[in-house]
C-alpha positions as CSV (number, residue, x, y, z in Angstrom):
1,X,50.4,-40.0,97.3
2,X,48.1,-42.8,98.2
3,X,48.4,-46.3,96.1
4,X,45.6,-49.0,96.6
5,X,46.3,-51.6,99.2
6,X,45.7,-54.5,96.7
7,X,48.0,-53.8,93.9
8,X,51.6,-54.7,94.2
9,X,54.4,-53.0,93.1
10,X,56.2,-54.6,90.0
11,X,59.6,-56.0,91.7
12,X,56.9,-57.9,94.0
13,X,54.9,-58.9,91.1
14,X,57.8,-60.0,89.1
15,X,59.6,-61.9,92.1
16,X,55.7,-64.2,92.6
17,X,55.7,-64.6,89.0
18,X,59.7,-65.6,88.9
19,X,59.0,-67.9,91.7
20,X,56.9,-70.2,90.0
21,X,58.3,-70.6,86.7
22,X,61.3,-73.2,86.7
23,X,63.4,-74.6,83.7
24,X,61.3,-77.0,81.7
25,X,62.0,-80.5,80.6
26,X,64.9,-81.5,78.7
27,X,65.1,-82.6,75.2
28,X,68.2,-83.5,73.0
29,X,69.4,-81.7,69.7
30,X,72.1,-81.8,67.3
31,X,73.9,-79.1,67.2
32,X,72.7,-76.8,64.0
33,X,69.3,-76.6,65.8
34,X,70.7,-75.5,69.2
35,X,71.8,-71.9,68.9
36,X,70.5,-70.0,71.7
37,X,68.9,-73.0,73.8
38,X,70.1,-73.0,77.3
39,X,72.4,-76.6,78.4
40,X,70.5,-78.6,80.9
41,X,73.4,-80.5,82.4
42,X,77.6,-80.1,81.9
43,X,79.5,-81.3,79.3
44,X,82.9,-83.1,79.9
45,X,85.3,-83.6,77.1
46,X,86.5,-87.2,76.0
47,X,89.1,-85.4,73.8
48,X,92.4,-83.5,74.1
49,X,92.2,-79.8,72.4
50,X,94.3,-79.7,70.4
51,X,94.9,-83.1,70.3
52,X,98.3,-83.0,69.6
53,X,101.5,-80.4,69.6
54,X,101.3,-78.0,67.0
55,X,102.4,-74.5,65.5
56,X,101.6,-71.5,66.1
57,X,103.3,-69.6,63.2
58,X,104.6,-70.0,59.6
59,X,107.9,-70.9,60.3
60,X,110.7,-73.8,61.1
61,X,110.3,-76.8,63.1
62,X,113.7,-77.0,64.9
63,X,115.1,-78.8,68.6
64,X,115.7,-75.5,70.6
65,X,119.3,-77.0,71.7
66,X,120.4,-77.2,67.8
67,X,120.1,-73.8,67.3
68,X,123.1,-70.9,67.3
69,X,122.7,-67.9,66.4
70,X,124.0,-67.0,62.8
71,X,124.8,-70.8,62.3
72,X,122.5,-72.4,59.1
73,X,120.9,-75.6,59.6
74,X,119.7,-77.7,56.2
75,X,115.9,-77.4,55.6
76,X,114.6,-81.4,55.2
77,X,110.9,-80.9,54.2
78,X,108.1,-78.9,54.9
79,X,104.8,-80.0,56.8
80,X,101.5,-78.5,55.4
81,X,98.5,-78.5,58.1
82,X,96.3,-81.8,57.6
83,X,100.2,-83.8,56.5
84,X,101.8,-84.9,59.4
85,X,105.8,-85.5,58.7
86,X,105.6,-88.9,59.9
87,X,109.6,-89.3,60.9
88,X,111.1,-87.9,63.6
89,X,113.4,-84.4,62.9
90,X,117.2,-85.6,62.3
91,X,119.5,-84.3,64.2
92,X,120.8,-80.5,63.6
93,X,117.9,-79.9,60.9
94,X,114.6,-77.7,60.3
95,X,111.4,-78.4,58.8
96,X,109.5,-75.8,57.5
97,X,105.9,-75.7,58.7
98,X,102.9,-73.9,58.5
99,X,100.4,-72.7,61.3
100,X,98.1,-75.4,62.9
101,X,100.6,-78.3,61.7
102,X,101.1,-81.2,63.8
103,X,104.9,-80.9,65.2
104,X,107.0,-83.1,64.0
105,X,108.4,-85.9,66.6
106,X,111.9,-84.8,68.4
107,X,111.1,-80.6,67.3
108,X,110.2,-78.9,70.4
109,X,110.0,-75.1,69.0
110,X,109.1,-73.2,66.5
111,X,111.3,-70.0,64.4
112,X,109.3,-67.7,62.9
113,X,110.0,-67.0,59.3
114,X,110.6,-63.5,59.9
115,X,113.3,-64.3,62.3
116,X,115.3,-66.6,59.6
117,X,117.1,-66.2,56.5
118,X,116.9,-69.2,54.2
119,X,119.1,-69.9,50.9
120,X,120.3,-73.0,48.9
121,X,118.4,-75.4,51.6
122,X,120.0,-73.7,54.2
123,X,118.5,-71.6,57.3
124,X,120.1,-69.2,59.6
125,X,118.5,-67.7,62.9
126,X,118.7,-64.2,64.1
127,X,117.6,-65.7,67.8
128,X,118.2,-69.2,69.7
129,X,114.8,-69.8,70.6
130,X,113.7,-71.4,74.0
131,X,111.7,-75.0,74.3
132,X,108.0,-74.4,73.4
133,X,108.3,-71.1,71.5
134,X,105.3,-70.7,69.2
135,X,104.0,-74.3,70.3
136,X,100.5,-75.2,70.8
137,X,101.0,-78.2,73.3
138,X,98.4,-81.0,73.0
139,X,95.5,-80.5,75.6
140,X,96.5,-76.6,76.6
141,X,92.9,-75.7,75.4
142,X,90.8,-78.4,76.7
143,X,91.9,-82.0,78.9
144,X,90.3,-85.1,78.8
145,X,88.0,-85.1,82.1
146,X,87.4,-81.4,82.3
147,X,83.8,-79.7,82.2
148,X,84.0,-77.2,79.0
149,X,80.4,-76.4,79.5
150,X,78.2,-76.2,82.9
151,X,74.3,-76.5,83.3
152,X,72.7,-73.4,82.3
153,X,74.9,-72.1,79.4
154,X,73.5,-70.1,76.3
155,X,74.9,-72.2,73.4
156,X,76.2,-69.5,71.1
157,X,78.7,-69.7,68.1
158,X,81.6,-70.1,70.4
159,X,79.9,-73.1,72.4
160,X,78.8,-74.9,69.6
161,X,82.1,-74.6,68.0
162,X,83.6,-76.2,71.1
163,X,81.3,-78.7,71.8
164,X,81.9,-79.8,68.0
165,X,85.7,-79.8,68.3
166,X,85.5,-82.2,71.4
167,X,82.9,-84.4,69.2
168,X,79.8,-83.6,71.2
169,X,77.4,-83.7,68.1
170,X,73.9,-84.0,70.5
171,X,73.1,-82.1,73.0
172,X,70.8,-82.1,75.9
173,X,68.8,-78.5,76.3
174,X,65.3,-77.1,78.4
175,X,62.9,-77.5,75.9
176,X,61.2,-74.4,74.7
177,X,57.7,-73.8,76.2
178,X,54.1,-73.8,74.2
179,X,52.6,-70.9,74.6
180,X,48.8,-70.0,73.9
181,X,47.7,-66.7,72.7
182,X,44.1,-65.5,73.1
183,X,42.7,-62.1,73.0
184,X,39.2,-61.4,74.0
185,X,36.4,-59.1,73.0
186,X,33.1,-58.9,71.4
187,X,34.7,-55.7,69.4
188,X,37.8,-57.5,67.5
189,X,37.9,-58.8,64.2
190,X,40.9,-60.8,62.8
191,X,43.4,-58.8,60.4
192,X,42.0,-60.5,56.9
193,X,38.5,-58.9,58.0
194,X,37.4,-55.3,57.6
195,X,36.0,-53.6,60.6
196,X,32.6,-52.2,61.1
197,X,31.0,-50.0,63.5
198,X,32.3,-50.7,66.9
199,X,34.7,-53.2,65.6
200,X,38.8,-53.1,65.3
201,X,41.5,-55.3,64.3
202,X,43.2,-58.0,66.5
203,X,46.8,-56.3,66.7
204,X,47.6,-57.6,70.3
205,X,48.1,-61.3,68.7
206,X,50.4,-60.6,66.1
207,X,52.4,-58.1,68.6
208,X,52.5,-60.6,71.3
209,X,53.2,-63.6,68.7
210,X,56.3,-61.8,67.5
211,X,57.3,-61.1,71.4
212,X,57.0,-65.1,72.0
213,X,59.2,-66.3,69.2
214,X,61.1,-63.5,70.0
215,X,61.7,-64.3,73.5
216,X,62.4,-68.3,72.7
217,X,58.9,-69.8,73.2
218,X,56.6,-71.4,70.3
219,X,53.7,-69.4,69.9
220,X,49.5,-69.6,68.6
221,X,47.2,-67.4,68.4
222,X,44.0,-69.3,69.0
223,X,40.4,-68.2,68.0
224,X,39.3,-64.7,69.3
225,X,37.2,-65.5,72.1
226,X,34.2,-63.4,72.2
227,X,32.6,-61.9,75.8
228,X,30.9,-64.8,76.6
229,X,31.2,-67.4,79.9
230,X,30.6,-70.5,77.7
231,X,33.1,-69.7,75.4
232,X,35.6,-68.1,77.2
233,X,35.3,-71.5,79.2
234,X,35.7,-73.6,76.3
235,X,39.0,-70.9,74.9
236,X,40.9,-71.1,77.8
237,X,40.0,-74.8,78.4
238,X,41.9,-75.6,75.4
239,X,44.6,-73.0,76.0
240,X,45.3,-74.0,79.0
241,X,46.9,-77.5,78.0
242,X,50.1,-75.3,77.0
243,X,53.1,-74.5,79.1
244,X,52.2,-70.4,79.3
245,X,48.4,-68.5,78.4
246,X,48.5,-65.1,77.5
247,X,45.5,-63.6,77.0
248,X,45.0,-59.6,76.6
249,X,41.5,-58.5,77.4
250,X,38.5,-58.9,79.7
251,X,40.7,-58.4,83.4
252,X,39.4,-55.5,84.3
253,X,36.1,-54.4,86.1
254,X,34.0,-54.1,83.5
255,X,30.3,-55.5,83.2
256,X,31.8,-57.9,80.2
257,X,35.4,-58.9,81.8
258,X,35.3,-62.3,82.8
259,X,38.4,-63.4,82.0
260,X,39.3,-63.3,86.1
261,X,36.5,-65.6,87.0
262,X,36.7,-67.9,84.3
263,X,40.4,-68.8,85.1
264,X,39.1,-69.7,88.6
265,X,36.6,-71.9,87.2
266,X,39.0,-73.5,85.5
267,X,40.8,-74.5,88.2
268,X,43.7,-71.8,88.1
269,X,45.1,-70.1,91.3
270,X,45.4,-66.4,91.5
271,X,48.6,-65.3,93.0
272,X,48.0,-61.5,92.3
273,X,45.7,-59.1,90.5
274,X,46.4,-55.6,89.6
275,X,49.9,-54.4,89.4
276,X,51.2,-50.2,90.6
277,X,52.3,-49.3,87.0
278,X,51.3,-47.2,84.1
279,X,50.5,-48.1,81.9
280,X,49.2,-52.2,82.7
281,X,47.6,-52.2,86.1
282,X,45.0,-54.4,85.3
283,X,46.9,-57.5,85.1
284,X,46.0,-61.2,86.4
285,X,48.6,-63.9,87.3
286,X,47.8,-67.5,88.0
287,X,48.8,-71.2,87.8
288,X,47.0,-73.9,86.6
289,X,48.1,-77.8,87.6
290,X,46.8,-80.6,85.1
291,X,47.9,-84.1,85.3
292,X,51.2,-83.4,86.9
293,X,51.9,-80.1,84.9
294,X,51.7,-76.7,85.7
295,X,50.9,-73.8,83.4
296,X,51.7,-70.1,83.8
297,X,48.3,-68.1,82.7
298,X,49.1,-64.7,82.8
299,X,45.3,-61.7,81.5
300,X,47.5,-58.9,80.2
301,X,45.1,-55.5,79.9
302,X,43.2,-55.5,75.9
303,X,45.0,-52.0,75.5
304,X,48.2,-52.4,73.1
305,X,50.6,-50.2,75.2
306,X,49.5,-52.3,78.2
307,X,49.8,-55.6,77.4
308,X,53.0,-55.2,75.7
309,X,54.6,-53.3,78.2
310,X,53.1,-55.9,80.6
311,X,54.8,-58.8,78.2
312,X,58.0,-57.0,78.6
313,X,58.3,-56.9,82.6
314,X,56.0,-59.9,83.1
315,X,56.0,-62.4,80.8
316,X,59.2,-62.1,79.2
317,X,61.2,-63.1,82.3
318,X,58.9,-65.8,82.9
319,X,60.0,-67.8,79.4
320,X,62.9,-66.9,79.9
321,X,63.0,-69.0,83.3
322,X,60.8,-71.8,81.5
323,X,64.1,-72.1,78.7
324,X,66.4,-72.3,81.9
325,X,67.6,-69.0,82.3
326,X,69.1,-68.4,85.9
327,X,66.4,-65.9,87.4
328,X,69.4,-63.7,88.2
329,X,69.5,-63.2,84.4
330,X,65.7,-63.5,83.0
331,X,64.7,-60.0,82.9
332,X,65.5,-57.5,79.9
333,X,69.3,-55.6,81.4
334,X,68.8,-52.2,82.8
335,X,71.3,-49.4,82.2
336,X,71.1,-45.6,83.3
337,X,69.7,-43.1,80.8
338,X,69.1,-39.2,80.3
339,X,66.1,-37.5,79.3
340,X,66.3,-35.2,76.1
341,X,63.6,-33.6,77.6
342,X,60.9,-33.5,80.5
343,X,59.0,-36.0,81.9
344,X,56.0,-35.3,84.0
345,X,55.8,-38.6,86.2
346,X,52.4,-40.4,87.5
347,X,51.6,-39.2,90.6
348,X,51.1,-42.7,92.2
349,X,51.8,-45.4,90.2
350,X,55.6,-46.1,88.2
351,X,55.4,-45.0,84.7
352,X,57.1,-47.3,82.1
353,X,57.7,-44.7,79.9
354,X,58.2,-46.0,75.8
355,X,61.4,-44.5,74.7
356,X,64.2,-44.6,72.2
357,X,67.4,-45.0,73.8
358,X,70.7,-44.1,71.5
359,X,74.2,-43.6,72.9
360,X,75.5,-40.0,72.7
361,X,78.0,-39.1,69.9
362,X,81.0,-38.0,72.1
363,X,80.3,-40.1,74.7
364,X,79.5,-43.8,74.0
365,X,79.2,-45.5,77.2
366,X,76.1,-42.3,78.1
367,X,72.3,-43.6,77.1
368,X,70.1,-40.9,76.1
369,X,66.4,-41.6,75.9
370,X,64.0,-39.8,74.0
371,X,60.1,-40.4,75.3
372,X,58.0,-41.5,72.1
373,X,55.5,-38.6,71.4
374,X,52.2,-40.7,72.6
375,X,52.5,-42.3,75.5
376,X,48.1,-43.8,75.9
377,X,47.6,-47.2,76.6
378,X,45.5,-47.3,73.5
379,X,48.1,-45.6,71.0
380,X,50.2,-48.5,68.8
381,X,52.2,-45.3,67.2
382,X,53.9,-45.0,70.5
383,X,55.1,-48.7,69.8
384,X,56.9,-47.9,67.1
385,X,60.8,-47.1,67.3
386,X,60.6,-48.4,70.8
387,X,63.4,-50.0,72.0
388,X,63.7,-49.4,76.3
389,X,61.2,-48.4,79.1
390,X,62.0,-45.5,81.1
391,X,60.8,-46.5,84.9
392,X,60.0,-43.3,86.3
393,X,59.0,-43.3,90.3
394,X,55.7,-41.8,91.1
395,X,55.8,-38.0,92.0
396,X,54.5,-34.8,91.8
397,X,57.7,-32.2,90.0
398,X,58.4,-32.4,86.4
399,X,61.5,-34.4,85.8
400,X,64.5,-31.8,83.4
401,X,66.2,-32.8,80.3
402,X,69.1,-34.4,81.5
403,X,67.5,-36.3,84.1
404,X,69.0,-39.4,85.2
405,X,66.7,-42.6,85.1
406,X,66.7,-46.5,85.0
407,X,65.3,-48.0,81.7
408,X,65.1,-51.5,80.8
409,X,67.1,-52.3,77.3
410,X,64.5,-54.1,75.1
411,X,67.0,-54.4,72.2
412,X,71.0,-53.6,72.2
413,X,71.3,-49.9,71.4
């Protein structure tokens, strides 16, 4: 097995790529547009949660030391949540009170109603209880001072529920990067035009468009740019005043692919071409710098497998870094699957097999993944229902059903 001395493997690729994408700048939102955006700095409470002593349970408000067992105590109001009983509990009496409501002054526990009998005003208590029972004491949940959120949290339901009970209404975030799609080729036509001879549709744009906003970025597709310097030139000159260029297209070693030498032009470094993987070898990373900002301009292969696949591994980690994702966590998770049936491997190169990966019907914590019927660079079908990428080492025996492999989880399954 021999593999060409220029192309890396994919970890390496992935690490260059990984090491020069860092969390963008930092913008501030309220709240109901920050789902999903990634915190930029911690956030300490000014507030006590809850802010005051309340109950747990439907029940009686009562001073723990008034309490005997069998003994009745009169019942002197009841306190609603939202009506605080604004007097302190007399002596050897009970308020009823529901869950969530503020205890009343002097009460220091709570009876649950199943525990007490209650008839002509009076209650009587199967238990004594102890000081605290059934409490919610001011400030268990959050204290004033304390960091409820750190740098680098995903603001879910649960954060932003927090961050509005401790009356952080504005948040600071990364802000989500720009991103510039272009696709090259003298053969494509856009998806509102019928092809002639020689011709086919754009898909790559609308694949890779749905991947972006997918993956957290704000996506265009600009003009197809046709196999020409001039206006290649003038494409990616334009493209390249967004945060991350993807083009798919023209990196190979064609007569017509350019793509390579026009990014040089440009101005753009080249930190690797050519990657050891099936299907997307033919992949181009660089940076370009403009007035104090850099750009991530990444030539995925023209082929549809390819340059999603390549989006997947590549690109996808890469945004997720730019939204402040720790680099730990960028990547799609990777879980160990089974083969329902045999996989002939590539006898040099990894193959990132397309598969469907569902969880086995008497065993849910086991991954079974079923390769999609056509695996060719060129074949969309095999896009279709795909939801993980077997990696399957370079090597010469056909691999059994049963097999067990690493796949990257695209979806949850």
């Amino acid at each position: 097995m021999t593999v060409e001395r220029s192309m890396l493997s994919w970890q390496k690729a992935r690490e260059l790529i990984l090491e020069q994408s860092s969390p963008l700048g930092v913008e501030t939102l309220e709240l109901s547009s920050a789902i999903d955006r990634v915190l930029a700095s911690d956030v300490v409470s000014s507030r006590l949660l809850p802010p005051w002593d309340n109950s747990a349970m439907d029940g009686y408000a009562v001073r723990a030391h008034d309490v005997m067992e069998g003994q009745s105590l009169p019942v002197v109001g009841t306190i609603a949540a939202g009506h605080p009983w604004k007097q302190p509990l007399p002596e050897r009496s009970v308020l009823r009170i529901m869950t969530g409501a503020q205890l009343p002054s002097g009460a220091d526990a709570v009876i649950m109603r199943e525990e007490a009998s209650e008839h002509d005003g009076q209650v009587s208590f199967r238990k004594v209880p102890r000081p605290g029972q059934h409490v919610r004491q001011a400030g268990e949940d959050v204290r004033v001072g304390s960091t409820v959120l750190c740098a680098g949290a995903v603001l879910g339901p649960g954060e932003l529920g927090l961050l509005s009970a401790i009356g952080k209404l504005i948040v600071p975030v990364h802000r989500r990067p720009s991103v510039a799609i272009v696709s090259t080729g003298d053969e494509l036509v856009t998806a509102d035009e019928s092809p002639g001879d020689g011709q086919i549709v754009n898909s790559n744009a609308h694949s890779l468009l749905a991947l972006v906003h997918r993956s957290g970025g704000m996506g265009r597709i600009l003009p197809i740019a046709r196999d020409h310097k001039d206006e290649l030139a003038r494409t990616f000159r334009e493209a390249f005043s967004a945060d991350v260029v993807i083009s798919s297209g023209g990196v190979s070693v064609g007569d017509f692919d350019y793509v390579k030498e026009i990014f040089t032009s440009l101005g753009a470094k080249e930190h690797f071409f050519r990657v050891a993987m099936k299907p997307g070898k033919p992949l181009v990373f660089s940076t370009v710098e403009q007035q104090g900002r850099k750009s991530l301009v990444f030539g995925l292969p023209g082929n549809p497998a390819s340059s999603l696949v390549s989006f997947e591994l590549f690109v996808y980690p890469a945004l997720r870094r730019l939204l402040g994702h720790p680099t730990t966590l960028s990547a799609h998770p990777v879980a160990q699957v089974r083969l329902t049936e045999p996989l002939r491997p590539d006898r040099e190169r990894t193959h990132f097999t397309r598969a469907m990966v569902t969880r086995s019907a008497t065993s849910p914590f086991e991954l079974w993944a079923k390769p999609l019927a056509a695996q060719g660079s060129g074949m969309l079908s095999s896009l279709v229902g795909m939801n993980a990428l077997i990696e399957v080492p370079p090597g010469e025996a056909t691999l059994p059903v049963g097999s067990e492999l690493s796949a990257n989880l695209l979806t949850a399954v």
